[in-house]
C-alpha atoms as one frame of an Amber mdcrd trajectory, in Angstrom:
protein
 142.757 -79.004  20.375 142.797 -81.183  17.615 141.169 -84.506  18.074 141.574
 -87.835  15.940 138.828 -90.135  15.199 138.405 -93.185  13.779 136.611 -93.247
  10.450 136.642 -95.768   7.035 139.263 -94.665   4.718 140.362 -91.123   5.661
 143.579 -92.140   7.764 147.056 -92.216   6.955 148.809 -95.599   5.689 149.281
 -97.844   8.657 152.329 -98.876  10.281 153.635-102.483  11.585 154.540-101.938
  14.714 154.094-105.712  15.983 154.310-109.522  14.915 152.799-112.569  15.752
 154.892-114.066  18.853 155.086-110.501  20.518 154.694-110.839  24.595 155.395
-108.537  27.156 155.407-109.378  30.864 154.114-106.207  33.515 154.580-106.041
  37.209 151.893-104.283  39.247 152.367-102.545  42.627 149.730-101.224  44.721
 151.449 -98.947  47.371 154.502-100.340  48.448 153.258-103.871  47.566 154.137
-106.046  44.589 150.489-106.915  43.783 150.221-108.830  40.906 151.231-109.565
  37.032 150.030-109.154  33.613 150.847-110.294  30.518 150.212-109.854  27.085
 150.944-112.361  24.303 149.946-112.123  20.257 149.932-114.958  18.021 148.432
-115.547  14.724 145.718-117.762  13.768 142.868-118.515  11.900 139.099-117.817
  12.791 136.147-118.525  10.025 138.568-119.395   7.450 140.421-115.869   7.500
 144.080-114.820   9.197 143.758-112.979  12.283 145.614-112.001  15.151 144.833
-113.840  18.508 146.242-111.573  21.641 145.525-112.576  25.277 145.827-110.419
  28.416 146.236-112.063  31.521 146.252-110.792  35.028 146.126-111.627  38.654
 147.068-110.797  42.146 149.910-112.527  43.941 151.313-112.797  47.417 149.725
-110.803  50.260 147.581-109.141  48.114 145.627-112.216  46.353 144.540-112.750
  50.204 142.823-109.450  50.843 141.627-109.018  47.089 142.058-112.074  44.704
 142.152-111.001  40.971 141.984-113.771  37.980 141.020-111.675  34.659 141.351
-113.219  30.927 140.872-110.865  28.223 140.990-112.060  24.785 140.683-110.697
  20.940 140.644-112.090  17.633 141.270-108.768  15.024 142.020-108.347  11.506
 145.541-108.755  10.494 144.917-105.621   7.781 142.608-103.597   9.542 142.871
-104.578  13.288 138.890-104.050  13.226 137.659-106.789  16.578 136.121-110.230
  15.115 135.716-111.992  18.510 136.037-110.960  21.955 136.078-112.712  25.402
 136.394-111.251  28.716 136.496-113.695  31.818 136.942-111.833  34.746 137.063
-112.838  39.204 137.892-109.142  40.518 136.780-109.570  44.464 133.969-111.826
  43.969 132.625-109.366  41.132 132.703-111.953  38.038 131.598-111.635  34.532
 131.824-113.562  31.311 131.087-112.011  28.515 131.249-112.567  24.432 130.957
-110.136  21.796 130.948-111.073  18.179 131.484-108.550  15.946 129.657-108.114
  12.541 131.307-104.831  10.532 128.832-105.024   7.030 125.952-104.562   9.803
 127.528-102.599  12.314 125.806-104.768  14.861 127.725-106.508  18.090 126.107
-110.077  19.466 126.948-109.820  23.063 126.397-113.240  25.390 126.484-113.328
  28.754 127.754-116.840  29.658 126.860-116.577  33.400 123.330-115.428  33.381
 122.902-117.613  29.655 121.706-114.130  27.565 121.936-112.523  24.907 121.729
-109.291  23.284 122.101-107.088  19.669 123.482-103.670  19.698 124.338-101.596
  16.891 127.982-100.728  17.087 129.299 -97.173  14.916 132.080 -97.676  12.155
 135.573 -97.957  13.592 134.180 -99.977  16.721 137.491-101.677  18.800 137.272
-104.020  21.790 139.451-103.078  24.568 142.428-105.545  23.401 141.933-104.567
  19.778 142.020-100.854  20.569 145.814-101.237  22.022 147.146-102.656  18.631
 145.278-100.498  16.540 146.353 -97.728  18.366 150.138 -98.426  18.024 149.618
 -99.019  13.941 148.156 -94.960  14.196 150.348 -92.787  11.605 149.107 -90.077
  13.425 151.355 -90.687  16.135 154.510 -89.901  14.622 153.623 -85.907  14.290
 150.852 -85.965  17.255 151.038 -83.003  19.256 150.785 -82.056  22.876 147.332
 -81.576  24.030 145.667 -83.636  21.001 143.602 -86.479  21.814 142.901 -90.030
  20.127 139.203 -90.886  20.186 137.900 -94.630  19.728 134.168 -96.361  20.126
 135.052 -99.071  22.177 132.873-102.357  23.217 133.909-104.466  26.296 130.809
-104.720  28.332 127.009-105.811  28.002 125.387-102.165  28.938 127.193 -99.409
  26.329 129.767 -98.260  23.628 132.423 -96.507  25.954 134.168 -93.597  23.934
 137.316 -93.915  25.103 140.067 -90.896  25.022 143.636 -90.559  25.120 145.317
 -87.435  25.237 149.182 -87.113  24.414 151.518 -85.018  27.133 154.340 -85.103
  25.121 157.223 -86.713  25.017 159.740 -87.710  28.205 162.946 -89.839  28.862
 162.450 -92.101  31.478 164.814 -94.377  33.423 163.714 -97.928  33.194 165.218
-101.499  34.430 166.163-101.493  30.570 168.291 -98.562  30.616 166.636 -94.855
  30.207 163.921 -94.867  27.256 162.712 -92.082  25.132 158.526 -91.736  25.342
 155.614 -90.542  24.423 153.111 -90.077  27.442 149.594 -90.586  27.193 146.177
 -89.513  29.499 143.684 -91.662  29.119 140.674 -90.310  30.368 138.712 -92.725
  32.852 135.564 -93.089  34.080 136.209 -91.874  37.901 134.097 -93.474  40.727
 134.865 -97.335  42.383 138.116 -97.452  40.837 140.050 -94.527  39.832 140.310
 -91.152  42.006 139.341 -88.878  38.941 139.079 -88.836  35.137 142.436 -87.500
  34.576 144.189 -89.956  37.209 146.159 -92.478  34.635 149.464 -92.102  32.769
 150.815 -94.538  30.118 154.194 -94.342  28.499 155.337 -95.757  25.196 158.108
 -96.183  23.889 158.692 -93.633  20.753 160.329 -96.201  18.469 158.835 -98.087
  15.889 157.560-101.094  18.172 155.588 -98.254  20.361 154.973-100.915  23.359
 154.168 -99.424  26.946 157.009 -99.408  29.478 154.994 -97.743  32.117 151.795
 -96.767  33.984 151.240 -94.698  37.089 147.465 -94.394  38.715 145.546 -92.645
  41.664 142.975 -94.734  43.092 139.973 -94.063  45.439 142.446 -95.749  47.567
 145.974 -95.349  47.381 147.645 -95.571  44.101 149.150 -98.051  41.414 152.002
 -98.252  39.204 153.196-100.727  36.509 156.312-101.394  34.612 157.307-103.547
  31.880 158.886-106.716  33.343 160.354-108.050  30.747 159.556-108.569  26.655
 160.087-110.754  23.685 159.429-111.234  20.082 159.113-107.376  19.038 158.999
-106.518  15.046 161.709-103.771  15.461 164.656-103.598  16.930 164.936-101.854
  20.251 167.446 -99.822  22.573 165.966-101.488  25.780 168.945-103.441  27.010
 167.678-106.851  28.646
């Protein structure tokens, strides 16, 4: 099993798979429920007098579902346009009554992350390794990966990834293969991916969630299927604008 890492200037030349002005719109169901949306949007900016990307992740329940288990979460990044290496990163999340607000500068010549915790007003140093991504970053540096183009089944994508106050989370994603799928935007060739969780309050076991992306040079996700502790969850794309590449998905 052959397994990539991230590491300073071993990898392939990158690809553009995205744009400034990208969005895509998911809908969530839990069960036989339509439980909520997400969205993702990426627009460029500037931060500290340099050009970086700005993407936000949105999600929360709706309907029946926001009255048994109300969900408001705001994720946001600010990443190199060249190197998609995290400069900023916010997460504001209501999950339940569970809450958290969190910020995590990133410093790359010192390999250090300042983390502050806006709700209990501390903060914190922790050394971070090279190739560190935040958990929005990760998902566009990911779909710039050369590697993808000749991956094969069974190999896995490894990445040091920051998001929370208490560790670096190394995150895994192992490729199935590749599938065509029927979608609301016709049927869509794929690459399927197995992220490896962390099983226990949410997800049923480590091996419980599949992505698929599409496997065309835009290489957005179309869909997601998961076993919870309790019942499971699945999420399509809704709908889509602004991509770098043309695509076959017929809106």
């Amino acid at each position: 099993m052959l397994i990539f890492s991230i590491f300073e200037g071993v990898s392939q030349e990158r690809k553009e798979t995205f744009q400034s002005g990208e969005w895509m719109k998911f809908r969530v169901r839990y069960g036989i429920f339509n439980a909520s949306y997400a969205t993702l949007q990426l627009k460029e900016t500037v931060r500290n007098g340099e050009k970086v990307y700005h993407a936000v992740g949105k999600g929360q329940t709706t309907g029946l579902a926001r009255l048994f288990f109300k969900v408001d979460d705001t994720y946001e990044s600010y990443f190199g346009k060249l190197d998609e290496k995290p400069r900023f990163f916010i997460r504001d999340i209501y999950e339940g009554g569970y809450t958290k607000k969190l910020n995590i500068s990133f410093d790359h010549n010192k390999q250090q992350a300042t983390i502050k915790d806006l709700e209990k007003n501390e903060e914190a140093i922790m050394d971070t390794p090279l190739g560190i991504q935040d958990i929005i970053s990760a998902f566009y540096w990911l779909r710039n990966r050369p590697e993808l183009e000749n991956i094969k089944e069974g190999e896995e994508i490894v990445i040091d990834m920051l998001f929370d106050d208490d560790e670096i989370f190394k995150f895994k994603l192992r490729f199935l293969g590749k599938e065509n799928i029927k979608t609301k935007f016709g049927k869509i060739n794929t690459l399927m991916f197995r992220p490896l969780v962390q099983d226990g309050r949410v997800f049923k076991e480590q091996e419980s969630l599949t992505v698929w992306i599409t496997d065309d040079e835009n290489r957005i996700p179309v869909q997601v299927r998961a076993s919870l502790r309790v019942g499971s969850l699945w999420a399509e794309l809704d709908d889509f604008g602004g991509l770098k590449h043309e695509t076959t998905m017929k809106k």
